[in-house]
N, C-alpha and C positions, 0 to 999 in steps of 0.2 A: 504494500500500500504506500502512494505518494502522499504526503501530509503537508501543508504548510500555515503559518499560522496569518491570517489576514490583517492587514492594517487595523490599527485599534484607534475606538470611538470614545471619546472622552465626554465624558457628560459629567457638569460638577467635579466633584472630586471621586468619581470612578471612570474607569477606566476599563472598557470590552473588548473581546475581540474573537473572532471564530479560527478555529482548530481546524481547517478543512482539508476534503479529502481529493487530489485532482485527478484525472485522466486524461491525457492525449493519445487520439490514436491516429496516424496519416497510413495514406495509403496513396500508389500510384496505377495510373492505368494508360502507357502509351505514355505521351508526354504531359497530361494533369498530373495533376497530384494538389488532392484534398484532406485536409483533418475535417477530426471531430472533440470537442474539446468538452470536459464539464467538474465540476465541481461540487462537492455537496458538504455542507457544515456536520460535523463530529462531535464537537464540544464547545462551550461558549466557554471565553476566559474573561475571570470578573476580578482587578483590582481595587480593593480600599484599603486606607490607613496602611500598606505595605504590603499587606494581605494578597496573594492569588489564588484560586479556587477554580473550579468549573463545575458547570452544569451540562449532560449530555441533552440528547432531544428527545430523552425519554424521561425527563424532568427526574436524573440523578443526579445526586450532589458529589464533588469529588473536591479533598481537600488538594493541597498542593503535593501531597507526597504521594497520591496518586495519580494528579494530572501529569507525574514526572515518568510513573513508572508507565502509565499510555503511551504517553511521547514526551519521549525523553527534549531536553532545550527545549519545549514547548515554552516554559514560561521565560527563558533568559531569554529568549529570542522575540517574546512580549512585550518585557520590557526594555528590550534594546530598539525597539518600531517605535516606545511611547516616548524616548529618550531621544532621535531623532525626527522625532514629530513637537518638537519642542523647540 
């Protein structure tokens, strides 16, 4: 599975962002060649007060030490997006 973590939304003093999951697929025939591309969210990432946490889309709650053992850098990579979004 490709995962990446999407630009995060700051609202107030929290901070979101989605866990998603990509796929690209091309193909050629003769001289085309077309993709097909899509993505689907996995987990929401919610920072407060220093806090990061998630929630999947199946409305479970995961603290940070499981959002890690999901996907691993998930959160350093969170907030290094909120840190150059500043």
């Amino acid at each position: 599975m490709n995962w990446t973590v999407d630009a995060p939304i700051q609202i107030g003093s929290i901070a979101i962002a989605a866990v998603v999951e990509t796929r690209i697929t091309a193909q050629s025939s003769g001289e085309a060649v077309f993709g097909v591309g899509d993505k689907r969210p996995l987990l929401i990432l919610c920072a407060q007060k220093g806090h990061v946490g998630g929630i999947d889309m199946n409305d479970r709650n995961y603290d940070g030490e499981a959002v890690e053992t999901l996907f691993p850098e998930a959160i350093s990579r969170f907030r290094q997006l909120l840190r150059s979004a500043q």
